[in-house]
C-alpha positions as CSV (number, residue, x, y, z in Angstrom):
1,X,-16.2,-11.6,90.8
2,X,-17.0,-14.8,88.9
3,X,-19.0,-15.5,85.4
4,X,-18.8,-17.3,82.5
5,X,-18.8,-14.7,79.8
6,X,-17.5,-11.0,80.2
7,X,-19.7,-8.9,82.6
8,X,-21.2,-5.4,81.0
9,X,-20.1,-2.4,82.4
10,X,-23.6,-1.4,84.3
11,X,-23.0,-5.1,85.6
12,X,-19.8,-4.6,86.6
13,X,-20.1,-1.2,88.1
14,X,-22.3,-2.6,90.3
15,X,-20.6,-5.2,91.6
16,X,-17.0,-5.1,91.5
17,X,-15.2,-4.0,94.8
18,X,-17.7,-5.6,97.1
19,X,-16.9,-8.0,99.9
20,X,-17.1,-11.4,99.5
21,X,-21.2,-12.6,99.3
22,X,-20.7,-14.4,102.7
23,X,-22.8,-14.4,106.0
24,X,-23.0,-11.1,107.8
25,X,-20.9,-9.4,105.2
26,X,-21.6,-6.1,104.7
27,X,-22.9,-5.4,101.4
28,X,-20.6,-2.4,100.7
29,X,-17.3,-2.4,102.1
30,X,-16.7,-0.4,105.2
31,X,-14.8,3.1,105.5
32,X,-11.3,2.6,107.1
33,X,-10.4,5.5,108.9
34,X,-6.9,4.4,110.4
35,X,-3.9,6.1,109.6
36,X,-1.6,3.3,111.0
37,X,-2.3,-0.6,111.3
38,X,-0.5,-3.3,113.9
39,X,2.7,-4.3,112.5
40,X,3.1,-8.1,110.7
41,X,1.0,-8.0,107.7
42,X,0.7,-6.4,104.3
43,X,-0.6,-3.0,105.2
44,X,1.7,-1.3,107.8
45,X,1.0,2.4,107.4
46,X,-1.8,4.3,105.7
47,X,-0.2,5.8,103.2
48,X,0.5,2.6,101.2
49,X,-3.1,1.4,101.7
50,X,-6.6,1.2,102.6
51,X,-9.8,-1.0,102.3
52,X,-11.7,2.0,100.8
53,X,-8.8,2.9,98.3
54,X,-8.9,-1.2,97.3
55,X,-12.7,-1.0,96.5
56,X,-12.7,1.6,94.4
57,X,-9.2,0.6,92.6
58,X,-10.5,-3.0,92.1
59,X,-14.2,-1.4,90.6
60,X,-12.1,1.1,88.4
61,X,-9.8,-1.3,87.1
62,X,-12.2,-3.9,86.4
63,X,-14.3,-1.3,84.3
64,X,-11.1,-0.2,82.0
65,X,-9.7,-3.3,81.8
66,X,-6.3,-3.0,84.2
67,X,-4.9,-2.1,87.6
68,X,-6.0,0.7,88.7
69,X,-4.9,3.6,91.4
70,X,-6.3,6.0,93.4
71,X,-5.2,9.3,93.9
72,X,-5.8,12.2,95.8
73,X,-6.9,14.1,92.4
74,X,-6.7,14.3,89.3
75,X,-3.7,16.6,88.9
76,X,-1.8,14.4,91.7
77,X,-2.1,11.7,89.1
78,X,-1.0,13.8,86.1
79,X,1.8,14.8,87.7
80,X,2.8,11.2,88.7
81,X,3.0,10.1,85.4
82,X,4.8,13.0,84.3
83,X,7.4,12.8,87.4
84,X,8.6,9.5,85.5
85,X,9.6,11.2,82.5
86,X,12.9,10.8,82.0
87,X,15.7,14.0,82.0
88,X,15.1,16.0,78.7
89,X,12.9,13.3,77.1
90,X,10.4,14.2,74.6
91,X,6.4,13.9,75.6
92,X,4.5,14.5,72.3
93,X,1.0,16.4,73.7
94,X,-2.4,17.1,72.0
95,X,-2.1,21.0,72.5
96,X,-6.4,21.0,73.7
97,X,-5.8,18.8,76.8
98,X,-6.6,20.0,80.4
99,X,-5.0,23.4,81.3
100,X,-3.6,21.5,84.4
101,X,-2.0,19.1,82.6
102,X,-0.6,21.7,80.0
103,X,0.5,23.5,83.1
104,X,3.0,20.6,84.7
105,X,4.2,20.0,80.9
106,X,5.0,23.5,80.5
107,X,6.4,23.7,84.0
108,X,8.7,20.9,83.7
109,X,9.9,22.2,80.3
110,X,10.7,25.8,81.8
111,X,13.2,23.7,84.2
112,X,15.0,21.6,81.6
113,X,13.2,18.5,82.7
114,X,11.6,17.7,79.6
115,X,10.3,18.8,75.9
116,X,7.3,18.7,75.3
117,X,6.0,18.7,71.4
118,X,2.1,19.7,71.0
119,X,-0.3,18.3,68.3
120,X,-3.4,18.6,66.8
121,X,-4.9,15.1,67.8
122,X,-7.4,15.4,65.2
123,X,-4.0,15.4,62.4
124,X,-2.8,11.3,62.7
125,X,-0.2,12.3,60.5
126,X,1.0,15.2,62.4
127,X,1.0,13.4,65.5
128,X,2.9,10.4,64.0
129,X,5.4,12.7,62.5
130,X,5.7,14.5,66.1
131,X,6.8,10.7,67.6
132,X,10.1,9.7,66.7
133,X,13.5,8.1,69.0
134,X,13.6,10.5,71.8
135,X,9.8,10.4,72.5
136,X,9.4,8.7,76.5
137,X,5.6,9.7,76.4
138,X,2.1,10.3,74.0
139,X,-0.4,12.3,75.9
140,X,-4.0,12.7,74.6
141,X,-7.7,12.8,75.4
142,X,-10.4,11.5,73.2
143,X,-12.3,13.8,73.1
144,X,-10.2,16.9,74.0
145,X,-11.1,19.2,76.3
146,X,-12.9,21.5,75.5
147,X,-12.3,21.6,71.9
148,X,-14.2,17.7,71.9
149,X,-11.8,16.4,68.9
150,X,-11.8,12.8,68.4
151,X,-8.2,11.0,68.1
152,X,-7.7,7.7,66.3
153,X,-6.1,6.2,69.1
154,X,-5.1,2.3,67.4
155,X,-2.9,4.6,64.7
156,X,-1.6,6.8,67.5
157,X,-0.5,3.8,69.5
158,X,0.9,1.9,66.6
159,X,3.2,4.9,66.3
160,X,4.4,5.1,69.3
161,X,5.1,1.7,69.6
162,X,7.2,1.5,67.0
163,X,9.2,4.8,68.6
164,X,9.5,2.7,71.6
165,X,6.8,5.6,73.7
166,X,4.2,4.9,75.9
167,X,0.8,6.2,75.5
168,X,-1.1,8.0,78.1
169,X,-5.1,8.5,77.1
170,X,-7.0,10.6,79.6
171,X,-10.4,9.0,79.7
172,X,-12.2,11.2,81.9
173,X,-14.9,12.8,79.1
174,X,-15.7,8.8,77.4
175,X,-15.4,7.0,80.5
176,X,-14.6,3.3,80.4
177,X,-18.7,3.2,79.8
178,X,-18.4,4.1,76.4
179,X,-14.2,3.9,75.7
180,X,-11.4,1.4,76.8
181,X,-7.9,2.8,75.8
182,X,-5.9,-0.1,76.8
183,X,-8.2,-2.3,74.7
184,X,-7.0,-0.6,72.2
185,X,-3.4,-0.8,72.9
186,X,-3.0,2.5,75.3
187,X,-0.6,1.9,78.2
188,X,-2.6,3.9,80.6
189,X,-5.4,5.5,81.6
190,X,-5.6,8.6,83.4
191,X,-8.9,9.7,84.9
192,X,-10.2,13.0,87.1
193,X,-12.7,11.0,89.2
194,X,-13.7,13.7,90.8
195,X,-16.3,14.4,87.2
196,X,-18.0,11.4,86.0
197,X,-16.4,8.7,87.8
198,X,-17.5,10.2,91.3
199,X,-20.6,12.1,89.6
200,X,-21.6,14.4,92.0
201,X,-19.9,17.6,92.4
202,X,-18.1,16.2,96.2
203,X,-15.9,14.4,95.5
204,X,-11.6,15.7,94.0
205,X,-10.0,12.7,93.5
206,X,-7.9,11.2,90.4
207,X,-6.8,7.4,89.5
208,X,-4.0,6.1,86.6
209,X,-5.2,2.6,85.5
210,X,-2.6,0.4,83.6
211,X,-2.6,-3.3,82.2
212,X,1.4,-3.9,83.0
213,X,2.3,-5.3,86.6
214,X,5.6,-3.6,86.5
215,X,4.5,-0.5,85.6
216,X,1.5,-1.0,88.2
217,X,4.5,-1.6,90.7
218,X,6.7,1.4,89.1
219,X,3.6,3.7,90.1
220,X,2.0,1.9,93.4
221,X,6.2,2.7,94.6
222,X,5.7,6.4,93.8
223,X,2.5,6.7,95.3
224,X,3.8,5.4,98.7
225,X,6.6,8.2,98.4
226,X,5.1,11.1,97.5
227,X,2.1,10.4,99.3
228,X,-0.7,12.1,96.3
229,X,-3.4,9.4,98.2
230,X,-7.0,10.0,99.0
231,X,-9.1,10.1,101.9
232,X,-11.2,6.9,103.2
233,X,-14.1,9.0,103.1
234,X,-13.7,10.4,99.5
235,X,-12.5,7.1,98.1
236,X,-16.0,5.7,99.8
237,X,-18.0,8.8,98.2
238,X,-16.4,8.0,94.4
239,X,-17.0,4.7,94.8
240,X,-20.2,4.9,94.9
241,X,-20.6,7.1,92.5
242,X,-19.1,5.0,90.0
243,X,-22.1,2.2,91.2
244,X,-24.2,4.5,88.8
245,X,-21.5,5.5,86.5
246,X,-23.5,3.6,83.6
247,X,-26.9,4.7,84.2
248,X,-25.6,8.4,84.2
249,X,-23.6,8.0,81.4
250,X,-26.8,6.9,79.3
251,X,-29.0,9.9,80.3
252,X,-26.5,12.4,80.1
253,X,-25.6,11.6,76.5
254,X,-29.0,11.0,75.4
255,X,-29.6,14.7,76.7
256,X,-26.8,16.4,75.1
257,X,-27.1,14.4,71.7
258,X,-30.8,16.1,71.7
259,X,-29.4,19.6,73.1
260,X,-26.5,19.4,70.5
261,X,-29.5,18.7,68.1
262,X,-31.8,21.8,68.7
263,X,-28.7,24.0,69.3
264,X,-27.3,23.1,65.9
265,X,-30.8,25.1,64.6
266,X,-30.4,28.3,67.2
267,X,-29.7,31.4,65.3
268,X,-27.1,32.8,67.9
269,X,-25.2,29.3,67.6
270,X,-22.3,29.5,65.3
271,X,-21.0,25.7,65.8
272,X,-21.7,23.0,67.6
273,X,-19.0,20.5,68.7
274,X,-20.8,17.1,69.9
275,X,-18.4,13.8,68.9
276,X,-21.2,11.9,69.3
277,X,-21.2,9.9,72.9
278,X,-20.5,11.5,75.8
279,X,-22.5,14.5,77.9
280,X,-19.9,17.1,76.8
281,X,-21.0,19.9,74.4
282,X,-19.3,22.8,73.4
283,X,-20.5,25.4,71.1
284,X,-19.9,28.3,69.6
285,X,-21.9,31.6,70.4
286,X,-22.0,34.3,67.8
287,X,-20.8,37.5,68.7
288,X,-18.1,35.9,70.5
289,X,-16.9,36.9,74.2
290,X,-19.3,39.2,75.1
291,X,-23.0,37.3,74.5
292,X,-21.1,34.0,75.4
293,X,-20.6,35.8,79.0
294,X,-24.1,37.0,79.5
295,X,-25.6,33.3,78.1
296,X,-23.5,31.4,81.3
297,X,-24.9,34.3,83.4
298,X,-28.5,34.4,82.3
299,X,-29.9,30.8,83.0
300,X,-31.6,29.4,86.3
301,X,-31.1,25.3,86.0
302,X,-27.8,25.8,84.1
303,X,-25.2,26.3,86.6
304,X,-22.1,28.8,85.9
305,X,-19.5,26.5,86.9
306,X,-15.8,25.0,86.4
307,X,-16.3,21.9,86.7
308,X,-18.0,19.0,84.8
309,X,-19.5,15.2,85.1
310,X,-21.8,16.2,87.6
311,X,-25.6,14.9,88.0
312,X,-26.0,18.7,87.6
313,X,-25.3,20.6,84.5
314,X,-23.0,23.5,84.0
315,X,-21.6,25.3,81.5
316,X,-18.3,28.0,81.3
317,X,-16.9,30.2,78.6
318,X,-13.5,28.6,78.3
319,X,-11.5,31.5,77.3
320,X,-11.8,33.1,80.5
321,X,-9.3,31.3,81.7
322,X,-6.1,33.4,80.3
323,X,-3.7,29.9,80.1
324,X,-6.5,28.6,77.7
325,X,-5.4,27.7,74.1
326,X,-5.6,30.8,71.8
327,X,-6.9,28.1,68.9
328,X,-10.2,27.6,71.5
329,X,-13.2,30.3,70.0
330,X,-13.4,33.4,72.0
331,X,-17.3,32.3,72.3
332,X,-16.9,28.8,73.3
333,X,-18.8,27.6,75.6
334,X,-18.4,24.4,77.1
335,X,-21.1,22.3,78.6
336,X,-21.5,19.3,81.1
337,X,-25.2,17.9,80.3
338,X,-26.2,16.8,83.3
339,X,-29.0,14.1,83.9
340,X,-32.3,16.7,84.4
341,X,-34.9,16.7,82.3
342,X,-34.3,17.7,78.7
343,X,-37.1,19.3,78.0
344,X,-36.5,21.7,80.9
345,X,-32.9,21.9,80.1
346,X,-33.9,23.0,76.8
347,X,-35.9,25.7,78.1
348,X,-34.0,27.2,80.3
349,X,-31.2,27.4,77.7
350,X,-33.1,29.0,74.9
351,X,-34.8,31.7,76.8
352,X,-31.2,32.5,77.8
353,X,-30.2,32.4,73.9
354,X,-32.9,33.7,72.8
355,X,-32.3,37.0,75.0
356,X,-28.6,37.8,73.7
């Protein structure tokens, strides 16, 4: 893909990964099912590669600015990162990041692989003073999940390049629509496609995107090892989901920045958290646990769901989950505004309020 000035991200989602505009070309590439190719060229065996994966990477990539991977989720790219972690090094954490990936950092500190240091992102100082010699590894989202705190990523890299650490942003809530960590000096990018990238609710897969060949190479090599890949068919499916990635995006934040609007005046809201881009909410409820439960419970367009990024929206009181942070309100409740109406989003939400 060709042009004179810098594409735009709608532009860019659309086209990137396509075949090459020749005659009888298919518009969108093809699904690959083949587990094993005829020996002699580059592809050999299909767990180092596949047409479908190579789409999707190449339309990633080109979106956040870098080389990107698939893998077969989100957690299978976590943990790849965090495999390379050398013996007993330090990785400094933000202590609101994805249960799962406070789960393998926890894990791998329970077996004397590594220590692991957590911070309030929102503190630059803290997290700076957290970052010294024996730090391998920063690891942070922007915003956090599902505490939506908002790191100053340029100061946390300039740290940690100065301590000789990499920095690891997971970009899943922003999206490389509205935020590009390795323009700004982050080493890589970590992403659950299966949310906003795929969009859908269909789709668990996960990529790592990185600007660095070698590093590119250091993680293509582990891929191929452990085998963490995705399907053809779900690398098809995210792909084109992410053809839409943009126009999602837009509706789903214009939704919640009016939702986090008119909840900000509800009586049985306490707090709304809304860093201003993004479809992720979380707020609040008063009374804590026990009205927060019967609000997920008492909606009809609202779904009552883990998950998030979805054309769909859904909402979850986080503290249900026991490994969630103890710092994360009893009553918080976080939500993924989908692309529906707003009005009738709105509606369905305050009757449910209004009846605590």
């Amino acid at each position: 893909m060709t042009s004179e000035k810098p594409l735009k991200p709608a532009t860019v989602a659309v086209h990137a990964g396509r075949p090459p505009h020749e005659p009888d070309q298919p518009l969108n590439t093809p699904i690959t099912m083949a587990s094993t190719y005829v020996a002699g060229g580059g592809k050999e065996y299909g767990r180092y590669t596949n047409d479908s994966w190579t789409a999707f990477e190449e339309a990633l990539g080109a979106l956040e600015g870098g080389r990107a991977l698939a893998f077969s989720s989100g957690m299978a790219a976590v943990t790849a990162l965090l495999d390379l972690v050398g013996q007993e090094s330090v990785v400094v954490a933000a202590r609101h990041s994805y249960l799962g990936t406070l789960g393998v950092l926890a894990d791998l500190e329970a077996r004397g692989r590594i220590k692991s240091r957590l911070v309030d992102v929102t503190d630059t100082d803290e997290v700076v003073k957290a970052i010294d010699e024996d730090t391998a590894l920063v690891w942070f989202e922007s915003p956090t999940n599902p505490a939506m705190e908002v790191a100053d990523i340029p100061a946390i890299v300039a740290a940690a390049r100065a301590a000789g650490a990499q920095v690891v942003v997971d970009n899943t809530f922003a999206t490389p629509v509205l935020q590009n960590p390795l323009a700004l000096g982050a080493d890589i990018v970590v992403h659950s496609a299966t949310k906003y990238i795929a969009g859908h609710s269909d789709v668990l897969m996960g990529a790592i995107v990185v600007a660095e060949p070698s590093l590119y190479d250091v993680l293509k090599g582990r891929r191929d090892l452990t085998g963490a890949i995705p399907g053809p068919f779900e690398a098809w499916l995210a792909l084109r989901g992410l053809r839409t990635l943009p126009l999602r995006v837009e509706r789903a934040s214009a939704n919640a920045a009016e939702l986090a609007r008119r909840l900000a005046e509800h009586p049985r809201i306490e707090e709304v958290r809304y860093p201003g881009m993004g479809g992720m909410v979380s707020v609040v409820v008063a009374g804590g646990a026990g009205p927060a439960d019967v609000l997920v419970r008492a909606t009809s367009l609202w779904v009552h769901a883990t998950s998030l990024g979805g054309v769909e929206s859904t909402f979850e009181r986080r503290r249900r989950w026991k490994a969630e942070a103890p710092t994360i309100p009893e009553g918080l409740v976080r939500l993924s505004v989908g692309i529906e109406d707003v009005d009738d989003l709105w509606a369905d939400l305050k009757g449910a309020l209004d009846g605590l």
